[in-house]
N, C-alpha and C positions, 0 to 999 in steps of 0.2 A: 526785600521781601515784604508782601503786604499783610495784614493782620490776620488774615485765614490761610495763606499760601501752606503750613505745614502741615494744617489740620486736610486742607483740599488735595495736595501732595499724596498723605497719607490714605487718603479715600483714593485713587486711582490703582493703590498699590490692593487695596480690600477688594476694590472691583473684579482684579483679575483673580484671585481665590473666593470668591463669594461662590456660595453653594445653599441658601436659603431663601430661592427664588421661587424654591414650591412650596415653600409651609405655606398654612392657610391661614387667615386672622382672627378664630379663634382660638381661646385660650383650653390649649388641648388636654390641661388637666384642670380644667373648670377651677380655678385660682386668681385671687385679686392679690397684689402685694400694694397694699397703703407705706410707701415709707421717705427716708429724705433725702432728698437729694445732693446729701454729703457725699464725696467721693471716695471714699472710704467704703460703702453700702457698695457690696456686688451681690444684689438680689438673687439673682439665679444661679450663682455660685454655691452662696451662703445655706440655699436651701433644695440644694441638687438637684436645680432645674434645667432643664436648656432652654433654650432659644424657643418660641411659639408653644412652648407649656402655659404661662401666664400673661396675665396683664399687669404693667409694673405702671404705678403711680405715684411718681415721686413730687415732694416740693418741701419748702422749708419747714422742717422739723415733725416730718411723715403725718402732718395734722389734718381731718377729715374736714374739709372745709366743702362749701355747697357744690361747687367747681367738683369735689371727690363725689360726694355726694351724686352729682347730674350724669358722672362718668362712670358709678356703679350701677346704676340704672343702666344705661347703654349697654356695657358688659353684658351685665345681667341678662338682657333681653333680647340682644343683638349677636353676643360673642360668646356665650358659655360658659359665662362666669357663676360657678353656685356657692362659691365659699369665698372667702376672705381674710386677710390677715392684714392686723394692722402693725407696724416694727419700726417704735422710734430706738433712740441707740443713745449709747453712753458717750459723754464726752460732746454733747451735742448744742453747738452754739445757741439754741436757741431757747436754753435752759439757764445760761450766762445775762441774758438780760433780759428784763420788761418792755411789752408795747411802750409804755413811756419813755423808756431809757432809750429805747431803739428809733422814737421820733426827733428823741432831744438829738441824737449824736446822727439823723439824719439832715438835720434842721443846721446842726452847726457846720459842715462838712460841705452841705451845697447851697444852704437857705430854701430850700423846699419845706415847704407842710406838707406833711405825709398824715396829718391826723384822720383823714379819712379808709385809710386803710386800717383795717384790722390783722397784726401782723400772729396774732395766734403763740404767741411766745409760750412759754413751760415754765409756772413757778415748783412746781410736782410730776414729774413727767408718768408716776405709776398713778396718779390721779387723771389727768389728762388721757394716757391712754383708755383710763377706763371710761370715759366721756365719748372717747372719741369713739369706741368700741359700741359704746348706747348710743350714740347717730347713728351707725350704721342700722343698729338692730328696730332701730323706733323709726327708720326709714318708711315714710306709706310709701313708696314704689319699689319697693324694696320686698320678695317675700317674707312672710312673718317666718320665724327662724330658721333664716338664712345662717348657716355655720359661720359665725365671726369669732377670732379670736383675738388678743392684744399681743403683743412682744414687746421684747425690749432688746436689741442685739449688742453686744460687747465688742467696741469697736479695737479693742488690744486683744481679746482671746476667740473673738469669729462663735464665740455663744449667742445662741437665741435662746430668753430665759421667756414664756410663756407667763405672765402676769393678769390675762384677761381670759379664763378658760372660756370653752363653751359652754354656754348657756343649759343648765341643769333642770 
């Protein structure tokens, strides 16, 4: 068996009941989900959504980086994206270490310099959200208040605890 054979396997078997050949590619209740891409995180699950309701944005440690930043714009402008939420989670690797500690034990493991990345790590993750949540809102292509809010999901009780309300 070669290294995708089960996952390609497994796409033959989704071909023959796949039935979301006509959703359309916007997001049909105007929704952004900022979050990470732990496997653990079933966005649309967690938040009763289905399939072509939102745009899901995931990456290491659900952090608003310029990449999120260039892909809300898009949404935004292109897809029918009018709100946002951003939802990092407990238990979340990326709150266990610092940029530094994560270049060192990059460094040791392959000998790569990775110090030109900026890996966005979490010493405070209800600080961070709220950073990350003021990107969004101080976005110029962004409109001025756009409904963003922060989260924080509990990756043992399936809670989303709200931490960054809207903007008062």
């Amino acid at each position: 068996m070669n290294d995708f054979e089960d996952v390609l396997a497994a796409n033959e078997e989704y071909t023959a009941r796949f039935t979301s050949g006509g959703l359309a590619g916007r997001a049909a209740r105007g929704l952004a989900v900022v979050t990470c891409m732990d496997s653990r995180i079933e966005p649309l699950q967690m938040l009763g959504l289905s399939k072509g309701d939102a745009k899901i944005l995931r990456n290491a440690g659900g952090r608003v980086t310029d990449d999120v930043l260039r892909t809300l714009v898009l949404a935004h402008h292109l897809l029918g994206v009018e709100r946002v939420m951003v939802v990092e989670h407990t238990d979340c690797g990326m709150t266990k270490v610092s940029d530094d500690e994560a270049h060192e034990v990059i460094r040791e493991r392959s000998g790569m310099d990775t110090r030109s990345l900026e890996f966005r790590t979490i010493p405070d993750q209800r600080a961070c959200v709220a950073l990350d949540v003021q990107r969004i809102r101080s976005f110029p292509y962004l409109p001025t208040g756009m409904p963003v809010i922060g989260c924080l999901y509990d990756v043992h009780t399936g809670r989303v605890e709200t931490v960054v309300p809207l903007a008062g």
